[in-house]
KEGU-156168 format. One record per residue: residue number from 1; residue in three letters; chain; y, x, z negated of N, C-alpha, C in turn. Coordinates in steps of 0.2 Angstrom, whole numbers, plus 5000, padded with zeros to 4 digits. Atoms other than C-alpha are relative to their C-alpha. Example, Ala and Ser with C-alpha at 12.3 -4.5 7.8 and 13.67 -1.06 7.14 Angstrom:
BEGIN
(r 1; 'ALA'; 'A'; (4994; 5004; 5000); (4978; 5062; 4961); (5006; 5004; 5000))
(r 2; 'SER'; 'A'; (4994; 4996; 5001); (4995; 5068; 4964); (5005; 4996; 4997))
***
This chain:
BEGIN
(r 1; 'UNK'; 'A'; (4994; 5004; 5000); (5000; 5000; 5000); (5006; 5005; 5000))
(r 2; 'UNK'; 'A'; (4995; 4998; 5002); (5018; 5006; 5004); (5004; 4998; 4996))
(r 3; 'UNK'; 'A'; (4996; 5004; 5001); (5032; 5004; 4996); (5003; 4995; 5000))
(r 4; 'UNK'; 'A'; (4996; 5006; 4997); (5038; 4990; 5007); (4994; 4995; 4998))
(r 5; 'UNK'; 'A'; (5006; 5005; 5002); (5023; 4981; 5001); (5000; 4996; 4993))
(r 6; 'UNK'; 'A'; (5000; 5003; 5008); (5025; 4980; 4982); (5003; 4995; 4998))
(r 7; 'UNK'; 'A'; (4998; 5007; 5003); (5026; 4965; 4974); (4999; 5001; 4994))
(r 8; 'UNK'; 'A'; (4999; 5002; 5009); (5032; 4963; 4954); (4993; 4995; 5001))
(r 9; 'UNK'; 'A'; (5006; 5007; 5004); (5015; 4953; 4947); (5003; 4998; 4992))
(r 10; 'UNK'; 'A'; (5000; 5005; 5008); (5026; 4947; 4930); (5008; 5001; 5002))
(r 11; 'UNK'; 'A'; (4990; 5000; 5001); (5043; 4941; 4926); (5003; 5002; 4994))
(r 12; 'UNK'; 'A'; (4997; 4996; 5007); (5055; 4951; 4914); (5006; 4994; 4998))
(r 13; 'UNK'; 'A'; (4993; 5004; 5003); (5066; 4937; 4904); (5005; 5006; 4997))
(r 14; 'UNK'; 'A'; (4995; 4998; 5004); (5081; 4943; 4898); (5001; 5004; 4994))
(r 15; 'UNK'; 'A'; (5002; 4996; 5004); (5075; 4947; 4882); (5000; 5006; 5000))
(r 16; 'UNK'; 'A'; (5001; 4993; 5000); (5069; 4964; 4889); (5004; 5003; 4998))
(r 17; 'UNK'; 'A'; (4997; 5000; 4999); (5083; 4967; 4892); (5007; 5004; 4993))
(r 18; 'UNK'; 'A'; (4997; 5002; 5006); (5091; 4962; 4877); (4997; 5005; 4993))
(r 19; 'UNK'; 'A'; (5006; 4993; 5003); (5077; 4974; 4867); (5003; 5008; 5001))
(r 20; 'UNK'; 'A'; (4998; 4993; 4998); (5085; 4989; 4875); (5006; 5001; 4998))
(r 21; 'UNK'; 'A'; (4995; 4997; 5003); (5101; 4986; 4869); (5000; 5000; 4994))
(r 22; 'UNK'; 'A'; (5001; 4999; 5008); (5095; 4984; 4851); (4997; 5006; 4999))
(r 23; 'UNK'; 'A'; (5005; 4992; 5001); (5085; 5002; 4853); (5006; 5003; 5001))
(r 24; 'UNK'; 'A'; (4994; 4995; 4998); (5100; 5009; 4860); (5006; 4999; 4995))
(r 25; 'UNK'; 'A'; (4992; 5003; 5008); (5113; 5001; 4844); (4996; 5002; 4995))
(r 26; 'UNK'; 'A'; (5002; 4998; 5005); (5102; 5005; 4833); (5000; 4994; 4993))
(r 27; 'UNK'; 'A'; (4999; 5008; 5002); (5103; 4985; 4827); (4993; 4998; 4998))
(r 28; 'UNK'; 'A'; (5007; 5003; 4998); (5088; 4974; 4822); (5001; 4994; 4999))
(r 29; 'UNK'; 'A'; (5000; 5010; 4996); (5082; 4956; 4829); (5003; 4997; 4993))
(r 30; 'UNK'; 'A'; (4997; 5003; 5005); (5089; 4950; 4812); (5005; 5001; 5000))
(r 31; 'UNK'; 'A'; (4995; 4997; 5001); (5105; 4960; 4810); (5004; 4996; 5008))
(r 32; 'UNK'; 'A'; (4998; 5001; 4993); (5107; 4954; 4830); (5001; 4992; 5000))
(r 33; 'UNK'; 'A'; (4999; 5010; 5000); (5105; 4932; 4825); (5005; 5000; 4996))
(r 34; 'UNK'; 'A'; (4993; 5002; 5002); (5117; 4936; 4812); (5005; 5001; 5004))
(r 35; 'UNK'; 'A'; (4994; 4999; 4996); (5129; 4942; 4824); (5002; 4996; 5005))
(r 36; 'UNK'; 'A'; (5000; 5004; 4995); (5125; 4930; 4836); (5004; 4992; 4997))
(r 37; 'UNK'; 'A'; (5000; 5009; 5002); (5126; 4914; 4824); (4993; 4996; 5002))
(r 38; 'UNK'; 'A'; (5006; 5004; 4997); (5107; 4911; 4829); (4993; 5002; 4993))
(r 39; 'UNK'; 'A'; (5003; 4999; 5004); (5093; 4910; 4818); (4993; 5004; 5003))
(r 40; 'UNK'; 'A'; (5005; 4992; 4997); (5079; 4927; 4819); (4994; 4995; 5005))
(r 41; 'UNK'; 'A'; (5008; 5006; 4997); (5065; 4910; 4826); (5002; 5002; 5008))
(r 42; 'UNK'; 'A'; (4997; 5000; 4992); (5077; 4908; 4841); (5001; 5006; 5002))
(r 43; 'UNK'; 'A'; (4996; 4992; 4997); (5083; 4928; 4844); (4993; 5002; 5003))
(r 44; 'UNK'; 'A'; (5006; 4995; 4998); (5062; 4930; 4844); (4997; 4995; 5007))
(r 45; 'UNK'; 'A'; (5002; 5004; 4994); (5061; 4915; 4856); (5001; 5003; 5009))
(r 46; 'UNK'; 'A'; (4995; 4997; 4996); (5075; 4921; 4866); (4997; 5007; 5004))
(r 47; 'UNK'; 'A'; (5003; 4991; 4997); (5067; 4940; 4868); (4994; 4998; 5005))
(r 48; 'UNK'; 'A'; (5006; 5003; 4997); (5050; 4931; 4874); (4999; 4996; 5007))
(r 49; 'UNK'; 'A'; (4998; 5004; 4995); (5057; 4919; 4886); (4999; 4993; 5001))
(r 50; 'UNK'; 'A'; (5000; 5008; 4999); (5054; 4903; 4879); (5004; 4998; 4996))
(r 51; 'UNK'; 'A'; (4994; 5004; 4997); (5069; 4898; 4878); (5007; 5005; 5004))
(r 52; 'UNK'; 'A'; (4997; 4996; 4996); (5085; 4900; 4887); (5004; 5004; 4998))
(r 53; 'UNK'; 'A'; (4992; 4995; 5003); (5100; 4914; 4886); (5006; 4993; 5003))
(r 54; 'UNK'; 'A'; (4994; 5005; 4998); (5115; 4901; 4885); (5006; 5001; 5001))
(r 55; 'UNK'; 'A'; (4992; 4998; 4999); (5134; 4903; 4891); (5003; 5003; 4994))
(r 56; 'UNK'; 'A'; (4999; 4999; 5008); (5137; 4904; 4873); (4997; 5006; 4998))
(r 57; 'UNK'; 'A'; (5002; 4994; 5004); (5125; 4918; 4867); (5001; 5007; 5007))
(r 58; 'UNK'; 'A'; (4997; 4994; 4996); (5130; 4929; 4883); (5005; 5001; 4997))
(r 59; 'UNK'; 'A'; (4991; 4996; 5003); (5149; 4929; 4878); (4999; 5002; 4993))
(r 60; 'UNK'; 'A'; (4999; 4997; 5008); (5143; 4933; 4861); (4997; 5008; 4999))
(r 61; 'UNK'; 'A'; (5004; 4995; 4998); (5130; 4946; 4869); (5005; 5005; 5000))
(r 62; 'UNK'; 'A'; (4992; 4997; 4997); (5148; 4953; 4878); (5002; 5004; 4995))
(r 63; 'UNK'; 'A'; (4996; 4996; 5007); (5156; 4955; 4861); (4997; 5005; 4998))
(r 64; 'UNK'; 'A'; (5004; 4996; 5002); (5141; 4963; 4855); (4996; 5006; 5001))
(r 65; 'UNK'; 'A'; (5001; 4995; 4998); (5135; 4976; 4867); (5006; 5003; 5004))
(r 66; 'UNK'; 'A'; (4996; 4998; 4994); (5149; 4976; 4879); (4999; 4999; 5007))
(r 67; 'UNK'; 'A'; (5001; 5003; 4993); (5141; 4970; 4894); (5001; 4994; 5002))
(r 68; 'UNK'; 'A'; (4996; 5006; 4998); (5149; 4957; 4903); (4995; 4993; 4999))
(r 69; 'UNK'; 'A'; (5007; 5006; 4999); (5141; 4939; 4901); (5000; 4996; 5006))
(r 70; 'UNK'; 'A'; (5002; 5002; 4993); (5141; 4937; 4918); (4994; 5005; 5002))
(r 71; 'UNK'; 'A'; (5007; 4994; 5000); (5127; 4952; 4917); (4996; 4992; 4998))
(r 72; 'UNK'; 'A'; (5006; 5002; 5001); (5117; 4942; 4907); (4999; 4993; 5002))
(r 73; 'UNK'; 'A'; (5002; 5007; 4993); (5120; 4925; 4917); (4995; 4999; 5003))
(r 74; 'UNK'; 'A'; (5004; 4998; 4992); (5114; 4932; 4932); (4994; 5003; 4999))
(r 75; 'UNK'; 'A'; (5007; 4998; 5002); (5097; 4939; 4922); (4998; 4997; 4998))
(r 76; 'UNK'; 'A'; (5003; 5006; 5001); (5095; 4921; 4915); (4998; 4997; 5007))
(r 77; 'UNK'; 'A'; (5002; 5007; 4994); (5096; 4910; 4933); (4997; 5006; 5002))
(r 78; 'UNK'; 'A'; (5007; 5000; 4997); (5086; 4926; 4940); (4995; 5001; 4998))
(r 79; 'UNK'; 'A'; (5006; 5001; 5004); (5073; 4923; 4926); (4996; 4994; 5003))
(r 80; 'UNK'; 'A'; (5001; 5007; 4999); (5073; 4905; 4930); (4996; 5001; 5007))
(r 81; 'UNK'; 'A'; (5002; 5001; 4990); (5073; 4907; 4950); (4993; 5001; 5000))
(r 82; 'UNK'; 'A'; (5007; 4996; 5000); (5058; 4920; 4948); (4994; 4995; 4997))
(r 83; 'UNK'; 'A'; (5002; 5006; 5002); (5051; 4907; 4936); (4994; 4993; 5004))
(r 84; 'UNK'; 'A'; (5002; 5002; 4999); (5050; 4894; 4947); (4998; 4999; 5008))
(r 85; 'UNK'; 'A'; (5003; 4998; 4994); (5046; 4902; 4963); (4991; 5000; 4998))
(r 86; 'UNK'; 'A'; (5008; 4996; 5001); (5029; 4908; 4955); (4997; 4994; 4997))
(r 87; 'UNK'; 'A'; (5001; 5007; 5001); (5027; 4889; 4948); (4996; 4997; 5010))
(r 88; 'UNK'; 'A'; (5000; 5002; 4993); (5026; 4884; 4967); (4993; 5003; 5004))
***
């Protein structure tokens, strides 16, 4: 198989994502729902992927790493997308 061939077999929510900037802060999933205003159930949800990153916890993401919450927008709908391509 080339390159041009490879096909992803799994999809990365957001979460992962989300994991790497707590390694890189030096923060934990607890330390990170207090900052959110989210309880640790939801933060371990949210990592997982079941359930979703919402407009609300991007801008809060924003504040808290720095990266834009149009980054992680666009890592939710193309969770989703990928999501529901692989449903079909």
């Amino acid at each position: 198989m080339n390159r041009s061939e490879f096909e992803q077999n799994y999809i990365v929510p957001p979460g992962c994502t989300i994991q790497e900037c707590i390694d890189d802060s030096d923060i934990t999933r607890n330390e990170l729902a207090g900052l959110m205003g989210e309880t640790l159930t939801d933060i371990n949800k949210l990592m997982k992927g079941d359930i979703a990153l919402t407009n609300n916890m991007a801008i809060k993401l924003e504040d808290i790493f720095g990266i834009s919450y149009a980054f992680w927008n666009q890592l939710q709908k193309d969770y989703e997308k990928e999501r529901t391509e692989r449903s079909n």
